[in-house]
C-alpha positions in Angstrom: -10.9 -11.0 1.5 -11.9 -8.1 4.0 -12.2 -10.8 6.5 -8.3 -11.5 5.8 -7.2 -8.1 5.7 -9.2 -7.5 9.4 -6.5 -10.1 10.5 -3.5 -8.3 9.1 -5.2 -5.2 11.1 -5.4 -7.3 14.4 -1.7 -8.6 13.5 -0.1 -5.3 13.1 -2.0 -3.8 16.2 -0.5 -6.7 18.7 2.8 -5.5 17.1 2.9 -2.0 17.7 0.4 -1.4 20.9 -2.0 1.4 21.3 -1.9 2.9 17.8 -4.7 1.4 16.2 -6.1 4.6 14.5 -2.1 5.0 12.7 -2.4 1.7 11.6 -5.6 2.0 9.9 -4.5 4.9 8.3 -1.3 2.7 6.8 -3.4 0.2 5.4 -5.6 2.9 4.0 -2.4 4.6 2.3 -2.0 0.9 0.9 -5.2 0.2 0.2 -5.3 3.6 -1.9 -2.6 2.9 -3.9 -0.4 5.9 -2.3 3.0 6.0 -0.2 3.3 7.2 3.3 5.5 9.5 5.0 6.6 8.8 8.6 8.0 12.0 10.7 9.1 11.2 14.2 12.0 10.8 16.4 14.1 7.7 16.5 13.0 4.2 18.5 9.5 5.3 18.0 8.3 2.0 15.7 8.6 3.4 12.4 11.0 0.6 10.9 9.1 -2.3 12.7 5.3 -1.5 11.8 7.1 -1.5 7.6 8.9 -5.0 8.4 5.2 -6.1 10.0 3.3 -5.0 7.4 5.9 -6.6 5.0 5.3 -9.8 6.5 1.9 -9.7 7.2 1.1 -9.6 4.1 3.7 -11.8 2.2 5.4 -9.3 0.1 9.1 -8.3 -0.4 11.0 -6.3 2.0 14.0 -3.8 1.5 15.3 -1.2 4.0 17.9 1.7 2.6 19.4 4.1 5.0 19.5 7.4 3.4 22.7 9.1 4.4 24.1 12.2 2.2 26.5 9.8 0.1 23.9 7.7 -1.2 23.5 7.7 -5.0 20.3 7.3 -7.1 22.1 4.2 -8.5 22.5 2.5 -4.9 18.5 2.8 -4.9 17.5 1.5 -8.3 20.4 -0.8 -9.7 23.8 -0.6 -11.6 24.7 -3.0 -14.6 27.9 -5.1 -14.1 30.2 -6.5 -17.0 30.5 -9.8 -17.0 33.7 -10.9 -18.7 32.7 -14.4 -19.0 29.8 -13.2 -20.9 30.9 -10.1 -22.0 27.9 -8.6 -21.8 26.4 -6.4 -18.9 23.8 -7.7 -16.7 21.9 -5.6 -14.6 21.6 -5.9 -10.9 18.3 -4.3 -9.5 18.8 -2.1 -7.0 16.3 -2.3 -3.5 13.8 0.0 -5.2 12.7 -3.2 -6.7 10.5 -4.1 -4.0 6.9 -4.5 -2.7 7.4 -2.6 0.5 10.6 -0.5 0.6 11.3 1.6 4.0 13.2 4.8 2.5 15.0 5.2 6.5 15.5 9.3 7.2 14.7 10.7 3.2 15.4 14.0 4.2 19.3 13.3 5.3 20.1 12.4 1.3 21.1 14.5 -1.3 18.6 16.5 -3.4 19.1 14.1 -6.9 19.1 11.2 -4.3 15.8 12.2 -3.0 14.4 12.6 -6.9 14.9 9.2 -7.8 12.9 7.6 -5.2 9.9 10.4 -6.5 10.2 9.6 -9.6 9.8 5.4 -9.1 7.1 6.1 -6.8 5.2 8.4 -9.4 6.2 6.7 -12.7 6.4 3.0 -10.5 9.2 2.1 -13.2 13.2 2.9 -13.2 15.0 3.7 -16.4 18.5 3.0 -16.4 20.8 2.4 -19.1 18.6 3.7 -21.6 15.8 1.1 -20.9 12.4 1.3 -18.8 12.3 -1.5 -16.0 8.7 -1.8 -14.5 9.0 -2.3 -10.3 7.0 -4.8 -8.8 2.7 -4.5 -7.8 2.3 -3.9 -5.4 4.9 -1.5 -5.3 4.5 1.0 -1.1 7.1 3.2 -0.3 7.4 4.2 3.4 9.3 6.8 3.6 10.7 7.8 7.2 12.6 11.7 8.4 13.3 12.7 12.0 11.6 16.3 12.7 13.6 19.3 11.2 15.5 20.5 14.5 17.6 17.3 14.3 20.8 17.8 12.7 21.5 16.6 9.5 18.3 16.8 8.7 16.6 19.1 5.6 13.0 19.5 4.4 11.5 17.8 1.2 10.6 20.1 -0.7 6.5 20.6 -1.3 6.1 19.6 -5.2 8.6 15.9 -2.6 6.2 16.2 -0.3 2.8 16.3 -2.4 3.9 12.9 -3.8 2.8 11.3 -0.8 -0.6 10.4 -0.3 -0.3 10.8 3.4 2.1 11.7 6.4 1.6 10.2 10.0 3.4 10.5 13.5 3.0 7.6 15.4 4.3 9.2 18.7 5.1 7.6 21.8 3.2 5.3 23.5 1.1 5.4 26.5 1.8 4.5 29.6 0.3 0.8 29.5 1.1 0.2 26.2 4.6 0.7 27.5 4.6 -0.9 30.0 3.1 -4.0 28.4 6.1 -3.7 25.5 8.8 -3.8 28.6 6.9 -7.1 30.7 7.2 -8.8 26.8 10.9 -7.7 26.2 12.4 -11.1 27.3 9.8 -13.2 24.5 11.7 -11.4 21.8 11.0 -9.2 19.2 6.8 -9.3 18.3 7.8 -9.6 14.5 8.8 -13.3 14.8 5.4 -13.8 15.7 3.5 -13.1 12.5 2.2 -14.9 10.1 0.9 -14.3 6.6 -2.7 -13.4 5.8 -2.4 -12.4 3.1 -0.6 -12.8 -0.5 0.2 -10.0 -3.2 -2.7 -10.7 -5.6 -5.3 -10.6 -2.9 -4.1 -7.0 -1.7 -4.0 -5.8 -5.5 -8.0 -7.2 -5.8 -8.7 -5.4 -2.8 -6.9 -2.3 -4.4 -9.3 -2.8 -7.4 -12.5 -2.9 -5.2 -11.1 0.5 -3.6 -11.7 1.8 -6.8 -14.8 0.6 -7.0 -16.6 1.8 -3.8 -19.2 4.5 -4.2 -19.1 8.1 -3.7 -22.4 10.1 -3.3 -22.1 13.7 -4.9 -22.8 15.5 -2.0 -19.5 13.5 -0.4 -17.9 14.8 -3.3 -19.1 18.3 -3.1 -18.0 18.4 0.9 -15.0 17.4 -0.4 -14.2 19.7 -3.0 -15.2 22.4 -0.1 -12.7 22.0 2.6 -10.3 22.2 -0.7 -12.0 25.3 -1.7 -11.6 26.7 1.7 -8.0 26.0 1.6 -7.7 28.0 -1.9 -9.4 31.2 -0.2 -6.7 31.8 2.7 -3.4 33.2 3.5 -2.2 31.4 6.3 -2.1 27.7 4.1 -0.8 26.6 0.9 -3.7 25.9 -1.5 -4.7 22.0 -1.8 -4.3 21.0 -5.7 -6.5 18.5 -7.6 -3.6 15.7 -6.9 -4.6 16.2 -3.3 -8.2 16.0 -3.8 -7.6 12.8 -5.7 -5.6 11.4 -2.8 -8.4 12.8 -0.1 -11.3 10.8 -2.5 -9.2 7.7 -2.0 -8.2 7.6 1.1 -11.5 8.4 1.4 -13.0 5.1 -0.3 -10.4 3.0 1.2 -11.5 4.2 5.1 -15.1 3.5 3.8 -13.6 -0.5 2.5 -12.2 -0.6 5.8 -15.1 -0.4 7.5 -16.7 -3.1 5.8 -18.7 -0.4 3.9 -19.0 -0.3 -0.2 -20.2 3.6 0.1 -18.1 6.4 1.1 -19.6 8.8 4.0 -18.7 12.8 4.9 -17.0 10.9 8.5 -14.8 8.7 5.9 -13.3 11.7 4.5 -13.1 13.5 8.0 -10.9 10.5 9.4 -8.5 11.0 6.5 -8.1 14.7 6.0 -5.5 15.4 8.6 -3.0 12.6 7.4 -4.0 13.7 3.8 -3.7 17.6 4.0 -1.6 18.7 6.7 1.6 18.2 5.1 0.1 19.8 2.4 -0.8 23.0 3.4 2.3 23.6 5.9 5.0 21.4 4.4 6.9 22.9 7.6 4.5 21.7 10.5 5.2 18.6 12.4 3.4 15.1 11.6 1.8 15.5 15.0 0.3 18.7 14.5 -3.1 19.1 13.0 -3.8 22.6 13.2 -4.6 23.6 9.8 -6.8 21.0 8.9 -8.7 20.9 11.9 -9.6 24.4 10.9 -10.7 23.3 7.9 -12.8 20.7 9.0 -14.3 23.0 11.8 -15.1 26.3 9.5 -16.3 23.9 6.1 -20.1 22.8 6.8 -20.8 19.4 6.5 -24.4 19.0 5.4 -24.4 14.9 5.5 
Protein backbone atom coordinates (compact mmCIF):
# COMPACT_ATOMS: atom_id res chain seq x y z
CA UNK A 1 0.00 0.00 0.00
CA UNK A 2 2.93 2.51 0.72
CA UNK A 3 4.30 1.39 -2.52
CA UNK A 4 0.86 2.71 -4.14
CA UNK A 5 0.65 5.83 -2.35
CA UNK A 6 4.63 6.61 -3.45
CA UNK A 7 2.93 6.60 -6.98
CA UNK A 8 0.15 9.03 -6.09
CA UNK A 9 3.28 11.21 -4.69
CA UNK A 10 5.29 10.86 -8.08
CA UNK A 11 1.72 11.51 -9.83
CA UNK A 12 0.94 14.73 -8.14
CA UNK A 13 4.65 15.97 -8.30
CA UNK A 14 4.63 15.64 -12.46
CA UNK A 15 1.42 17.75 -11.98
CA UNK A 16 2.43 20.61 -10.11
CA UNK A 17 6.41 20.90 -10.75
CA UNK A 18 8.97 21.83 -8.17
CA UNK A 19 6.84 21.62 -5.05
CA UNK A 20 7.54 18.32 -3.85
CA UNK A 21 8.02 19.24 -0.04
CA UNK A 22 4.04 21.04 -0.33
CA UNK A 23 2.96 18.02 -1.66
CA UNK A 24 4.14 15.76 0.99
CA UNK A 25 2.85 17.91 3.42
CA UNK A 26 -0.90 17.46 1.58
CA UNK A 27 -0.76 13.91 1.70
CA UNK A 28 0.43 14.07 5.33
CA UNK A 29 -2.71 16.43 6.10
CA UNK A 30 -4.65 13.38 4.44
CA UNK A 31 -2.86 10.83 5.83
CA UNK A 32 -3.60 12.43 9.36
CA UNK A 33 -6.96 12.63 9.07
CA UNK A 34 -6.98 16.68 9.07
CA UNK A 35 -8.03 19.42 6.48
CA UNK A 36 -5.78 21.88 4.86
CA UNK A 37 -5.78 25.45 4.35
CA UNK A 38 -4.28 26.99 1.18
CA UNK A 39 -3.32 30.87 1.32
CA UNK A 40 -1.95 32.32 -1.85
CA UNK A 41 -2.71 34.48 -4.77
CA UNK A 42 -4.79 33.40 -7.70
CA UNK A 43 -3.27 30.97 -10.78
CA UNK A 44 -0.85 29.70 -8.36
CA UNK A 45 -2.06 25.73 -8.47
CA UNK A 46 -4.26 25.62 -5.61
CA UNK A 47 -7.50 24.23 -7.49
CA UNK A 48 -5.51 21.78 -9.69
CA UNK A 49 -3.13 19.91 -7.06
CA UNK A 50 -7.21 19.30 -5.11
CA UNK A 51 -8.64 17.97 -8.63
CA UNK A 52 -5.13 15.80 -8.91
CA UNK A 53 -5.19 14.55 -5.69
CA UNK A 54 -9.06 13.83 -6.26
CA UNK A 55 -8.16 11.74 -9.09
CA UNK A 56 -5.27 10.25 -8.10
CA UNK A 57 -6.73 8.63 -5.68
CA UNK A 58 -10.28 7.69 -6.94
CA UNK A 59 -12.35 9.65 -4.72
CA UNK A 60 -15.27 12.14 -5.30
CA UNK A 61 -14.71 15.61 -6.31
CA UNK A 62 -16.70 18.94 -5.56
CA UNK A 63 -15.52 22.57 -6.05
CA UNK A 64 -17.79 25.53 -4.31
CA UNK A 65 -16.82 29.10 -4.92
CA UNK A 66 -17.40 30.95 -1.76
CA UNK A 67 -18.71 34.35 -2.57
CA UNK A 68 -20.58 36.54 0.21
CA UNK A 69 -24.22 35.30 -1.05
CA UNK A 70 -23.51 31.75 -0.47
CA UNK A 71 -25.83 30.03 2.11
CA UNK A 72 -24.94 27.13 4.47
CA UNK A 73 -27.74 25.37 2.61
CA UNK A 74 -25.96 25.71 -0.88
CA UNK A 75 -23.06 23.75 0.94
CA UNK A 76 -24.76 20.91 2.62
CA UNK A 77 -28.27 20.27 0.88
CA UNK A 78 -31.91 21.41 0.79
CA UNK A 79 -35.00 19.02 0.77
CA UNK A 80 -37.38 19.42 -2.20
CA UNK A 81 -41.21 18.48 -2.25
CA UNK A 82 -42.09 16.29 -4.52
CA UNK A 83 -45.74 16.55 -5.50
CA UNK A 84 -45.82 13.27 -7.11
CA UNK A 85 -44.78 11.80 -3.99
CA UNK A 86 -45.74 14.28 -1.70
CA UNK A 87 -43.08 13.77 0.32
CA UNK A 88 -39.68 15.74 0.62
CA UNK A 89 -36.58 14.19 -0.60
CA UNK A 90 -33.40 15.56 0.24
CA UNK A 91 -30.81 16.68 -2.19
CA UNK A 92 -27.21 16.54 -0.73
CA UNK A 93 -25.48 19.45 -1.10
CA UNK A 94 -21.41 19.32 -2.44
CA UNK A 95 -20.36 18.95 1.22
CA UNK A 96 -21.11 15.45 0.53
CA UNK A 97 -17.89 14.63 -0.86
CA UNK A 98 -14.47 12.87 -0.39
CA UNK A 99 -12.40 15.83 -1.45
CA UNK A 100 -14.22 19.17 -1.45
CA UNK A 101 -12.11 22.40 -2.54
CA UNK A 102 -13.88 25.25 -0.26
CA UNK A 103 -12.44 28.10 -3.27
CA UNK A 104 -11.66 31.65 -1.34
CA UNK A 105 -13.42 30.69 2.48
CA UNK A 106 -12.60 33.88 3.68
CA UNK A 107 -14.85 35.93 0.89
CA UNK A 108 -18.27 34.08 2.58
CA UNK A 109 -20.33 35.18 5.22
CA UNK A 110 -19.59 34.44 8.81
CA UNK A 111 -22.64 31.63 9.28
CA UNK A 112 -21.54 30.48 5.77
CA UNK A 113 -18.06 29.93 6.90
CA UNK A 114 -19.49 27.90 10.27
CA UNK A 115 -21.15 25.31 8.42
CA UNK A 116 -18.23 24.08 6.48
CA UNK A 117 -16.37 23.97 10.43
CA UNK A 118 -18.83 22.33 11.72
CA UNK A 119 -18.99 19.24 8.89
CA UNK A 120 -15.31 19.16 8.99
CA UNK A 121 -15.26 18.72 12.95
CA UNK A 122 -18.51 16.77 13.50
CA UNK A 123 -17.92 15.04 9.66
CA UNK A 124 -21.80 14.82 9.59
CA UNK A 125 -24.65 17.59 8.46
CA UNK A 126 -27.86 17.95 10.29
CA UNK A 127 -30.57 19.27 8.35
CA UNK A 128 -34.12 19.07 8.76
CA UNK A 129 -33.93 17.87 12.08
CA UNK A 130 -31.96 14.65 11.11
CA UNK A 131 -28.05 13.79 11.33
CA UNK A 132 -26.64 12.74 7.75
CA UNK A 133 -23.07 11.15 8.14
CA UNK A 134 -20.65 12.61 4.97
CA UNK A 135 -18.66 10.26 3.17
CA UNK A 136 -14.81 8.54 4.51
CA UNK A 137 -12.81 9.65 3.59
CA UNK A 138 -14.16 12.96 4.00
CA UNK A 139 -10.63 16.26 3.13
CA UNK A 140 -11.58 19.57 2.94
CA UNK A 141 -9.17 21.94 1.10
CA UNK A 142 -9.89 24.99 1.94
CA UNK A 143 -8.43 27.92 -0.36
CA UNK A 144 -8.24 32.30 0.67
CA UNK A 145 -6.18 34.88 -1.27
CA UNK A 146 -3.88 36.83 1.37
CA UNK A 147 -5.76 39.55 3.44
CA UNK A 148 -4.72 42.78 1.30
CA UNK A 149 -6.93 41.49 -1.53
CA UNK A 150 -10.25 43.01 -1.53
CA UNK A 151 -13.14 41.22 -0.53
CA UNK A 152 -11.28 39.31 1.51
CA UNK A 153 -11.65 38.82 5.60
CA UNK A 154 -9.76 36.69 8.09
CA UNK A 155 -11.04 33.36 9.71
CA UNK A 156 -11.24 33.75 12.75
CA UNK A 157 -8.56 31.66 15.21
CA UNK A 158 -11.08 29.23 17.18
CA UNK A 159 -11.86 28.80 12.13
CA UNK A 160 -8.59 28.68 11.82
CA UNK A 161 -7.43 26.08 14.60
CA UNK A 162 -9.76 23.59 12.84
CA UNK A 163 -7.34 22.99 10.29
CA UNK A 164 -4.70 20.62 10.82
CA UNK A 165 -2.32 22.60 8.65
CA UNK A 166 -1.92 25.75 6.27
CA UNK A 167 0.50 25.81 3.22
CA UNK A 168 1.57 28.38 0.48
CA UNK A 169 2.60 26.81 -2.47
CA UNK A 170 4.09 30.02 -4.01
CA UNK A 171 5.33 30.52 -7.42
CA UNK A 172 7.36 28.46 -9.25
CA UNK A 173 10.90 28.56 -10.19
CA UNK A 174 12.23 29.50 -13.00
CA UNK A 175 12.59 25.94 -14.75
CA UNK A 176 9.72 24.59 -13.33
CA UNK A 177 8.14 27.35 -15.30
CA UNK A 178 9.50 27.22 -18.03
CA UNK A 179 8.91 23.48 -18.32
CA UNK A 180 4.89 24.17 -17.58
CA UNK A 181 4.95 26.85 -20.67
CA UNK A 182 7.14 24.23 -23.36
CA UNK A 183 4.02 21.62 -22.13
CA UNK A 184 1.16 24.22 -22.56
CA UNK A 185 0.17 22.90 -26.08
CA UNK A 186 -0.21 18.86 -24.66
CA UNK A 187 -2.97 20.14 -22.49
CA UNK A 188 -3.85 20.33 -19.15
CA UNK A 189 -1.37 17.62 -16.94
CA UNK A 190 -4.64 16.43 -15.06
CA UNK A 191 -5.89 14.37 -18.09
CA UNK A 192 -2.96 12.47 -17.63
CA UNK A 193 -3.50 10.69 -14.28
CA UNK A 194 -4.48 7.66 -13.44
CA UNK A 195 -5.76 6.00 -10.28
CA UNK A 196 -3.50 4.46 -7.68
CA UNK A 197 -5.33 4.24 -5.42
CA UNK A 198 -9.10 3.45 -4.11
CA UNK A 199 -10.96 4.94 -0.91
CA UNK A 200 -10.58 1.86 1.33
CA UNK A 201 -6.87 1.57 0.78
CA UNK A 202 -6.29 5.34 1.81
CA UNK A 203 -8.66 4.80 4.96
CA UNK A 204 -6.18 1.51 5.94
CA UNK A 205 -3.36 3.60 5.42
CA UNK A 206 -5.19 6.22 7.80
CA UNK A 207 -5.47 3.35 10.29
CA UNK A 208 -1.76 2.37 10.21
CA UNK A 209 -1.05 6.28 10.85
CA UNK A 210 -2.48 5.68 13.95
CA UNK A 211 -0.53 3.02 14.60
CA UNK A 212 3.04 4.14 14.12
CA UNK A 213 5.18 4.59 17.17
CA UNK A 214 6.13 7.49 19.13
CA UNK A 215 9.09 7.27 21.59
CA UNK A 216 8.49 9.45 24.81
CA UNK A 217 11.24 11.52 24.40
CA UNK A 218 9.55 12.52 20.78
CA UNK A 219 6.69 13.22 22.79
CA UNK A 220 8.43 15.20 25.37
CA UNK A 221 10.24 17.43 22.45
CA UNK A 222 7.06 17.87 21.46
CA UNK A 223 5.19 18.97 24.28
CA UNK A 224 8.29 21.57 24.53
CA UNK A 225 8.22 23.64 21.53
CA UNK A 226 4.29 23.82 22.80
CA UNK A 227 5.48 24.82 26.16
CA UNK A 228 7.69 27.35 24.72
CA UNK A 229 4.91 28.85 22.86
CA UNK A 230 2.72 29.10 26.23
CA UNK A 231 5.64 31.23 27.92
CA UNK A 232 5.73 34.24 25.38
CA UNK A 233 4.14 37.42 24.41
CA UNK A 234 4.70 37.85 20.95
CA UNK A 235 2.60 34.28 19.89
CA UNK A 236 -0.75 32.92 20.74
CA UNK A 237 -0.29 29.92 22.99
CA UNK A 238 -0.49 26.35 21.02
CA UNK A 239 -3.60 24.33 22.71
CA UNK A 240 -3.73 20.52 23.17
CA UNK A 241 -5.86 20.34 19.75
CA UNK A 242 -2.68 21.53 18.17
CA UNK A 243 -0.45 19.22 19.84
CA UNK A 244 -2.71 16.43 18.71
CA UNK A 245 -2.50 17.68 15.13
CA UNK A 246 1.57 18.23 15.53
CA UNK A 247 1.73 14.22 16.95
CA UNK A 248 -0.04 13.31 13.73
CA UNK A 249 1.28 14.94 11.24
CA UNK A 250 4.03 13.85 12.91
CA UNK A 251 3.30 9.97 12.51
CA UNK A 252 2.11 10.46 9.13
CA UNK A 253 5.70 12.25 7.85
CA UNK A 254 7.34 9.24 9.72
CA UNK A 255 4.60 6.62 7.27
CA UNK A 256 5.73 8.60 4.57
CA UNK A 257 9.02 7.91 4.82
CA UNK A 258 8.59 4.33 4.81
CA UNK A 259 9.20 4.42 8.60
CA UNK A 260 6.82 2.74 11.43
CA UNK A 261 8.55 5.00 14.28
CA UNK A 262 8.21 8.68 14.50
CA UNK A 263 11.72 10.81 14.91
CA UNK A 264 12.40 14.50 16.55
CA UNK A 265 13.18 15.57 12.33
CA UNK A 266 9.40 14.09 11.70
CA UNK A 267 7.97 16.53 13.89
CA UNK A 268 10.49 19.34 12.72
CA UNK A 269 9.25 18.92 9.01
CA UNK A 270 5.70 19.45 10.15
CA UNK A 271 5.74 22.23 12.70
CA UNK A 272 5.71 25.16 10.47
CA UNK A 273 2.57 24.01 8.40
CA UNK A 274 1.14 22.80 11.77
CA UNK A 275 1.77 25.94 14.14
CA UNK A 276 2.24 29.03 12.20
CA UNK A 277 -1.23 29.70 11.56
CA UNK A 278 -1.68 29.06 14.98
CA UNK A 279 0.28 31.28 16.78
CA UNK A 280 -0.24 34.39 14.29
CA UNK A 281 -3.54 33.65 12.66
CA UNK A 282 -2.58 37.13 10.79
CA UNK A 283 0.81 36.04 9.21
CA UNK A 284 1.03 34.92 5.63
CA UNK A 285 1.22 30.98 4.64
CA UNK A 286 4.63 31.80 3.41
CA UNK A 287 6.01 33.10 6.49
CA UNK A 288 7.56 30.90 9.09
CA UNK A 289 8.81 33.22 11.53
CA UNK A 290 7.32 32.21 14.67
CA UNK A 291 7.90 28.71 14.43
CA UNK A 292 11.23 28.73 13.29
CA UNK A 293 11.88 30.50 16.55
CA UNK A 294 10.49 27.82 18.22
CA UNK A 295 12.21 25.21 16.67
CA UNK A 296 15.63 27.21 17.01
CA UNK A 297 15.33 28.30 20.95
CA UNK A 298 13.44 24.55 22.06
CA UNK A 299 16.51 21.86 22.42
CA UNK A 300 16.18 18.91 20.67
CA UNK A 301 17.96 16.19 22.65
CA UNK A 302 17.30 13.16 19.90
Amino acid sequence: MLAQLHQVEQSLNQVILGKQQQIRLSLCCLLAEGHLLLEDLPGLGKTTLAHALANSLGLSYRRVQFTSDLLPADLTGISIYDARSQQFHFQPGPVFSQVLLADEINRASPKTQSALLEAMEERQVSTDGETRPLPSPFFVIATQNPLFHAGTSALPESQLDRFLMRLSLGFPERAAEHQLLVEDSKGSRLQFLTQQLDSDTLKNLQKQVTAVHVSDAVIDYLLSLVDASRNRNDMLPLSPRASKALLRASKAHALLAGRDFTSADDVQQVFPSVAEHRLDPRSSAASHSLSQILLEQTDCPL
